[in-house]
C-alpha positions in Angstrom: 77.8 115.0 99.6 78.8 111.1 99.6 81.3 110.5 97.1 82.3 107.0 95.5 85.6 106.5 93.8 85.6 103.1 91.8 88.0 100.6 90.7 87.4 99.2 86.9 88.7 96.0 86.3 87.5 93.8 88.7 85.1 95.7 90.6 82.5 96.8 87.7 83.7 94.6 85.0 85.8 91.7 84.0 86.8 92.1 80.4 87.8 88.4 80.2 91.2 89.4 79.5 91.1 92.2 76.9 93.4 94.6 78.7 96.1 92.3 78.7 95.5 90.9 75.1 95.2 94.2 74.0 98.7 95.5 75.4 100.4 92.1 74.2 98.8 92.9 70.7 100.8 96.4 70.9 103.9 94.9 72.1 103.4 92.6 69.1 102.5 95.2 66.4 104.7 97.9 67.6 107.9 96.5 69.2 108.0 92.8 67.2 107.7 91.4 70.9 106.1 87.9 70.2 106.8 85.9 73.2 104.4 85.1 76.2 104.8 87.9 79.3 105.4 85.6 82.3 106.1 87.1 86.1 104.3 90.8 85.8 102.3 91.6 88.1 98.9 93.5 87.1 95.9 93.5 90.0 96.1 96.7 91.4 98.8 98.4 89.4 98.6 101.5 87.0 98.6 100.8 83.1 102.2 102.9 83.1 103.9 100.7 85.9 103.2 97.6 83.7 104.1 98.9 80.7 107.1 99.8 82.1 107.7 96.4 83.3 106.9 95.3 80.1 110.1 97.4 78.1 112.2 96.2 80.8 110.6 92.8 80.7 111.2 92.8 76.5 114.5 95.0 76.9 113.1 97.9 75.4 114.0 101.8 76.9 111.1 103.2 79.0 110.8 106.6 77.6 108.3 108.4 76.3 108.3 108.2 72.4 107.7 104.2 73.1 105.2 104.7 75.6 103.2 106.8 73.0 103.4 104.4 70.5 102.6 101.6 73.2 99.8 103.8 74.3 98.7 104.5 71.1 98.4 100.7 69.6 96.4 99.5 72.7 94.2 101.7 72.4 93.8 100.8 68.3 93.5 97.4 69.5 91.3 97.1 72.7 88.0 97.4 71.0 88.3 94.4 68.9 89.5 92.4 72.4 86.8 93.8 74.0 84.3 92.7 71.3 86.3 88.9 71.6 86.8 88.7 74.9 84.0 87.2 77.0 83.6 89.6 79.7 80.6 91.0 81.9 79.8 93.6 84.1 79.5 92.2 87.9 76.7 91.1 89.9 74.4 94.3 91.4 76.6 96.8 89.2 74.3 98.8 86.8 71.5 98.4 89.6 74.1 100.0 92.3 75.4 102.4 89.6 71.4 103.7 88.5 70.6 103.9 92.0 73.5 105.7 92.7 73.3 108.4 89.6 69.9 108.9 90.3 70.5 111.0 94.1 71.3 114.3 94.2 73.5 113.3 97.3 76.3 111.3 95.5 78.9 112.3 93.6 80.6 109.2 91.2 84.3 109.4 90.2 86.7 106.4 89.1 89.8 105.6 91.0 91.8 103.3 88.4 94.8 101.6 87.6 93.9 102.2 83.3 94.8 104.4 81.0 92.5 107.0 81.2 91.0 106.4 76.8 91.4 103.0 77.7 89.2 103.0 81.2 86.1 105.1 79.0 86.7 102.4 76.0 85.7 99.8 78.8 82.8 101.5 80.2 81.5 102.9 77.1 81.9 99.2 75.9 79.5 98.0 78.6 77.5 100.7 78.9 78.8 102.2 82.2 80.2 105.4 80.9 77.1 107.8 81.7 77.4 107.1 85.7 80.7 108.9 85.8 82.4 112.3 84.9 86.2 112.3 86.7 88.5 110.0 88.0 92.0 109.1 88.7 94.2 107.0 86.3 97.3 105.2 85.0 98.5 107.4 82.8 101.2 109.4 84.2 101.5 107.7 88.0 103.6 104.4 89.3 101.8 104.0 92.3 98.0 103.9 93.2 98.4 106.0 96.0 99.2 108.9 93.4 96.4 108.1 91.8 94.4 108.9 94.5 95.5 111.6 94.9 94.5 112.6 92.0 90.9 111.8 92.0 90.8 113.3 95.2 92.1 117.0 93.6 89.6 116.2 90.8 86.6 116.1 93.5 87.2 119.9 93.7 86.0 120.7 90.0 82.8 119.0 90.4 81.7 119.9 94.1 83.0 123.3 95.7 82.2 122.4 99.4 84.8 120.9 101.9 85.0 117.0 101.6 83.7 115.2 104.2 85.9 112.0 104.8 83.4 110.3 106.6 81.2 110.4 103.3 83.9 109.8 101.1 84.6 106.6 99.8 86.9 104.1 98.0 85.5 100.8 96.2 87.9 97.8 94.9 88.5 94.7 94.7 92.5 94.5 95.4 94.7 95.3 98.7 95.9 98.4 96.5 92.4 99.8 96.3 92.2 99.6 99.9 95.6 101.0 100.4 95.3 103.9 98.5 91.5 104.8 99.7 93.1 104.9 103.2 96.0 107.4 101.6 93.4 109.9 101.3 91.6 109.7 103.9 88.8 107.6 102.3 86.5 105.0 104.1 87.5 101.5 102.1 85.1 98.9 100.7 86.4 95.9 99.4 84.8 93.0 96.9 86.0 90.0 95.8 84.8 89.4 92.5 88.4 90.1 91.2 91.8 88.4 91.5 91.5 88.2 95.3 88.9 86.1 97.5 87.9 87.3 100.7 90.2 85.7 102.7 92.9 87.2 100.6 91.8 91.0 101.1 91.3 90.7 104.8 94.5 91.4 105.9 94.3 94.7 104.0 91.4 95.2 106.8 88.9 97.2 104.5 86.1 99.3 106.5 83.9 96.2 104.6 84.1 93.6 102.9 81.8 92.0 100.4 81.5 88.8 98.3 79.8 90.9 95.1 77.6 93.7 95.1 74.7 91.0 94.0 72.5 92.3 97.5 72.3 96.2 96.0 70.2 96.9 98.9 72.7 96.2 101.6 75.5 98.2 99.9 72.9 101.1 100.2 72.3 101.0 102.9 75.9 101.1 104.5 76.7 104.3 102.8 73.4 105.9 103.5 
């Protein structure tokens, strides 16, 4: 069984920015935190690392009654950024993605930095949702590498044989994605149609690297 864990934001989709409007909207509504976020880091990161920076970033205490009511107000408000925000899926994506879904050979999962309502909100939004049953997310872990962890236990409830890590892979478009595929074991596949250019994720050294998955046919062919 081949098995493909994919990033989100930047490697399916570019929301145009409805993530982050979304969580500043929370902060807004929730906390009465107004001013511009400057210096926090988000390619690549789990939804709970930045909100944490976020509190600490605003001066509020990172526990969890205020992540819930963080959690709970993005979520309210990502829809209606979603719906503003001028965002697409990427180039070769819902070809890749049908192709894929349609063999008996693959199994799809996500391996993402979101929050997990918040990842489905996005691909239900752009109508990616029905290629994929599991993943990893941001809910609960810091560090990406936990996250893949995580999908990588989740692979059990959908396929009961040993995982071959010579068929199992990861698919980004940051240095974390191809971090954490390699924390597991994964083969690594890295695009650029996110916050990093080429010559940016090369030092990560991927297994591959591609401009955009535009050329569906060559993509196929290197995992079959």
């Amino acid at each position: 069984m081949h098995i493909c864990l994919f990033d989100i934001d930047g490697t399916l989709l570019n929301t145009g920015g409805a993530g982050q409007a979304a969580m500043e909207a929370a902060l807004a509504s929730e906390f009465d935190a107004n001013r511009p976020i400057e210096g926090i880091s988000t390619a690549g990161r789990t939804d709970r690392a930045i909100t944490a920076d976020m509190f600490e970033y605003f001066g509020y205490e990172n526990n969890e009654q205020n992540w819930q009511r963080f959690l709970s107000s993005y979520l309210q408000h990502l829809p209606r950024h979603l719906a503003a925000c001028e965002g697409a899926v990427l180039p070769g994506i819902p070809q890749l993605l049908v192709e894929l879904s349609a063999r008996d050979d693959v199994l799809l999962g996500l391996l993402t930095g979101n929050y997990e309502q918040g990842a489905w909100l996005k691909l239900n939004y752009y109508q990616l949702s029905e290629h994929f049953g599991f993943g990893g997310f941001g809910d609960s872990q810091h560090h990406r590498n936990d996250v893949a962890r995580e999908a990588y236990d989740k692979v059990g409830d959908h396929h009961d044989e040993p995982i071959d890590l010579n068929k199992l892979w990861v698919i980004g478009d940051t240095p974390a994605d191809v971090e954490c595929g390699r924390a597991i074991g994964a083969k690594t596949i890295a695009v650029s149609t996110g916050m990093f250019s080429s010559d940016e994720l090369q030092p990560s050294n991927p297994d591959h690297l591609f401009a955009d998955f535009g050329e569906t046919s060559t993509l196929l062919e290197l995992l079959f």
